[in-house]
LORO-512744 format. One line per 4 residues: number of its first residue (from 0); their letters; for each residue y, z, x of C-alpha. Coordinates in pm, whole numbers, m for minus. Each point is the difference from the previous one (the first is absolute). Layout:
NUM = a = Y:Z:X | ...
***
This chain:
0 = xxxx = 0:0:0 | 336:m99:143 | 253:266:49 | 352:42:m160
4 = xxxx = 107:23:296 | m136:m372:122 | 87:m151:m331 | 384:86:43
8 = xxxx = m19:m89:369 | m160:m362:m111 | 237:m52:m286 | 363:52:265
12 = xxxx = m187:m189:214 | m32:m292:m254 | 314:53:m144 | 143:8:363
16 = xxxx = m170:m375:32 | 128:m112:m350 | 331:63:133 | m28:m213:344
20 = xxxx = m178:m274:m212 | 347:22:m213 | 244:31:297 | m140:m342:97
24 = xxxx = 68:m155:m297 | m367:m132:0 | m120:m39:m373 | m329:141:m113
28 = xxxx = m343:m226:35 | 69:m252:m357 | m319:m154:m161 | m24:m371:69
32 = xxxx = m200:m44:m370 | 207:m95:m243 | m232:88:m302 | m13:349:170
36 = xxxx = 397:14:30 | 51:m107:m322 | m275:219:m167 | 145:326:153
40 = xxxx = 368:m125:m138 | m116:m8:m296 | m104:338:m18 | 289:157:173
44 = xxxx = 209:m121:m311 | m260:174:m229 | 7:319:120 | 397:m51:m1
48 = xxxx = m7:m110:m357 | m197:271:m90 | 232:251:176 | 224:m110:m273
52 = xxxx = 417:66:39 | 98:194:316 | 382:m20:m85 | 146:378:2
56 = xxxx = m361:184:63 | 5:203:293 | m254:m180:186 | m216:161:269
60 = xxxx = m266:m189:308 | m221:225:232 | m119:m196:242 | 252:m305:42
64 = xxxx = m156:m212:224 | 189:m335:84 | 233:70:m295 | m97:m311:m302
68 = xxxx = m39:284:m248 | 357:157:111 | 155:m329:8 | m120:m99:m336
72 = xxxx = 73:364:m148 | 371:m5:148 | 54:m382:m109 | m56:165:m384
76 = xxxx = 277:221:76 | m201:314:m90 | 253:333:m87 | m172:149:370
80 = xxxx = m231:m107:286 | m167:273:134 | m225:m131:300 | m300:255:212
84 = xxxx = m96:m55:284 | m114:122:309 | 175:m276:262 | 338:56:m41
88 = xxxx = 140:m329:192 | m189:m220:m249 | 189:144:m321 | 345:21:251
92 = xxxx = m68:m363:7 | m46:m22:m419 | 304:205:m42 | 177:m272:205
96 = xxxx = m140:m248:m143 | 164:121:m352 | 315:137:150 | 104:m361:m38
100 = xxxx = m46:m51:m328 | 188:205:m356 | 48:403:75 | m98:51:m337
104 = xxxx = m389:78:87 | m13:345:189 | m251:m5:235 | m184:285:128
108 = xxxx = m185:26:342 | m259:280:m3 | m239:19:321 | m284:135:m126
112 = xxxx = m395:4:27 | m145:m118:m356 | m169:345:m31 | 343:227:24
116 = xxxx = 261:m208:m151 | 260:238:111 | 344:m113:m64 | m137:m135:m358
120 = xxxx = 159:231:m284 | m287:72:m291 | 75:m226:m307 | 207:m219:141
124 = xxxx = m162:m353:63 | m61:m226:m337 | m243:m246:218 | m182:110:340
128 = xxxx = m103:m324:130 | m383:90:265 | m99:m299:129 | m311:3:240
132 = xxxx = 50:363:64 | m282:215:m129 | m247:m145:162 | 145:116:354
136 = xxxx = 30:317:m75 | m292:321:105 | 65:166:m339 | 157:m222:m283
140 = xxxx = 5:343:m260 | 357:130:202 | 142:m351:m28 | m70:m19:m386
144 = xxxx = 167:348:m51 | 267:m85:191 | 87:m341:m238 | m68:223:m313
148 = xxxx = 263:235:113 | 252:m266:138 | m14:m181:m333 | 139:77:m347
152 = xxxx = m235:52:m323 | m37:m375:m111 | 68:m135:320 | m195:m246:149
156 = xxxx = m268:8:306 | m76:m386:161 | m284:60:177 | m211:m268:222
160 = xxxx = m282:36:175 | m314:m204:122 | m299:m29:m210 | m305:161:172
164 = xxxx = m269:m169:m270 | 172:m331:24 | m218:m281:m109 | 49:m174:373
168 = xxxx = m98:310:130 | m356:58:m207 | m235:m201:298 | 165:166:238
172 = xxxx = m59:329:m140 | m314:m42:m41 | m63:m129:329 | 168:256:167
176 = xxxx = m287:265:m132 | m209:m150:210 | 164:m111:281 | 315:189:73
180 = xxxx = 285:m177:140 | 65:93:408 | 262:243:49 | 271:m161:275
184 = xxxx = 127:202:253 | 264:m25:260 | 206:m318:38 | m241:m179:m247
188 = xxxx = 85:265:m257 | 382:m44:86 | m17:m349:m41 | m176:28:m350
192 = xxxx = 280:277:m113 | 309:m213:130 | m52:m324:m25 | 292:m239:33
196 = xxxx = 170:339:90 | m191:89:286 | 219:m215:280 | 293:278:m92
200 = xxxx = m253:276:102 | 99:116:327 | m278:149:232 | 83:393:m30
204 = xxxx = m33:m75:m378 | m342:m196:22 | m79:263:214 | 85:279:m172
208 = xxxx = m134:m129:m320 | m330:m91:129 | m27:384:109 | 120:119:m344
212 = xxxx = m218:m202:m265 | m329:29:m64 | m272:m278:89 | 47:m257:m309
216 = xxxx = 326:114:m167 | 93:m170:m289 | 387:55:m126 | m141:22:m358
220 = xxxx = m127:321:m34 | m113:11:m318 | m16:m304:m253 | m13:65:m390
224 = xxxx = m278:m140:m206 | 176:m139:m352 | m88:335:m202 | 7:261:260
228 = xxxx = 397:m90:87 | 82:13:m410 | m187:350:m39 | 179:114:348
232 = xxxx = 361:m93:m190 | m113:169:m325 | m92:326:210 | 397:m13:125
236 = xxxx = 152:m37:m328 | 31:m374:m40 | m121:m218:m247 | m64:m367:48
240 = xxxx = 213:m257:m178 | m123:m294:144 | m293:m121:193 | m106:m352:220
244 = xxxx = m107:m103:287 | 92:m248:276 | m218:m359:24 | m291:107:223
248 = xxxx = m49:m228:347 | m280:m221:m185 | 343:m183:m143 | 67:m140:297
252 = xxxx = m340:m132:79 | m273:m22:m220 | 215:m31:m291 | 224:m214:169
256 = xxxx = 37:m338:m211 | 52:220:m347 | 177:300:110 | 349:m119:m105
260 = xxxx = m126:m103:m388 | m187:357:62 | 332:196:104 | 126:45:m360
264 = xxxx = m317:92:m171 | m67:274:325 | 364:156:m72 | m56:20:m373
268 = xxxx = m325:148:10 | 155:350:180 | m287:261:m46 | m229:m258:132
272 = xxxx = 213:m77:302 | 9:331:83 | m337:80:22 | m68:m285:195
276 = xxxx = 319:m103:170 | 55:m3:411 | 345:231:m57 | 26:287:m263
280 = xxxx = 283:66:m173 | 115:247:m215 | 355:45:m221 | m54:408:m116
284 = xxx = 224:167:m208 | 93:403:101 | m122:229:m288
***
């Protein structure tokens, strides 16, 4: 079991590389497959749509990552921006970003860990926005308190996660009780962690990490099957609104020629989705 300890140490040191990657001014690795691209655009304005109207909410993020969700939040002139995170020079560079635009959004810049949003006054976020955070985390039951507290009764919870029962994933699974998959170590494992981001690694940090993480370290800690993530939001006072899934990886390849005529009927048929989807995700309501 990997140590708090290793897992803050491994998240600075990736935010540390995030920010070099930035400094650069070298985009992120884009998918050359079109069908992919356009696919995944499609369901970025789904979960939007279903967000519904962001104008004067107080709007919170935890866990901003490279800032679309922010950008798209701030762009719908919400009443308040309230963004968590632990690398403070990524939302310095957010706040910038919307420094430039109308002062009539106040935006708030809490440096937090997702488990202690300290900083985050009880009741006072309408939407708290958790994209691809749960699954990082040693103990998701602190982070669910802490969004029950931070928002108001009625408020809203937008939750995504991956899918651990996946319908890609089902051979794999299976497979995998028989013949476990090899646990990387060293500059292997590094390499399988980092990926396009390993060239900002420097040497002390390789080194430091390789010393810190267990043999075959994955940065999800703990994925959600479909059920087990709605019962876990129940348990912290939340009840689900609505429900779906993303297109599993089988769109992109073995349903290739059909998945576009297959799009609509996949985002329509939302329980479904979810069950079987490659992304969970969740709009819950704060009881």
């Amino acid at each position: 079991m990997v140590s708090d300890e290793a897992l803050i140490t491994y998240y600075d040191v990736k935010n540390r590389a995030e920010e070099r990657r930035v400094a650069t001014g070298v985009p992120r690795d884009v998918s050359d497959d079109a069908l992919r691209d356009d696919v995944e655009s499609r369901s970025q304005d789904l979960y939007r749509e279903r967000l519904g109207e962001l104008a004067n909410l107080v709007v919170g993020e935890v866990g901003v990552g490279a800032g679309d969700f922010a950008r798209f939040a701030f762009a719908h002139r919400p009443r308040a921006l309230v963004l968590i995170d632990l690398s403070r020079a990524r939302m310095e560079l957010l706040a910038q970003e919307f420094g430039r635009g109308s002062g009539d959004v106040e935006i708030k810049l809490v440096l937090a860990n997702a488990q202690s949003m300290v900083g985050v006054e009880d009741a006072s976020l309408d939407l708290l926005v958790a994209k691809e955070v749960i699954e990082h985390l040693k103990d998701y039951r602190p982070f669910l308190a802490e969004c029950a507290r931070v928002l108001r009764p009625g408020g809203h919870l937008y939750l995504t996660t991956p899918n651990r029962n996946a319908v890609d994933l089902w051979p794999r699974n299976v497979l995998a009780r028989f013949a476990p998959p090899k646990k990387h170590r060293g500059e292997e494992l590094m390499h399988d962690l980092f990926g396009d981001l390993y060239g900002y690694l420097t040497q002390d940090e390789r080194e430091t990490l390789i010393s810190a993480l267990p043999d075959g370290f994955k940065e999800h800690i703990h994925e959600f099957a479909p059920g087990e993530l709605l019962r876990a939001l129940r348990r912290h006072g939340f009840r689900s609104v609505r429900r779906w899934g993303t297109p599993p990886h089988m769109f992109y390849h073995e349903l290739r020629a059909v998945a576009r005529n297959l799009l609509p009927l996949w985002n329509r048929a939302e329980r479904l989705s979810y069950a079987l989807g490659d992304n969970l995700r969740v709009i819950a309501a704060r009881i």
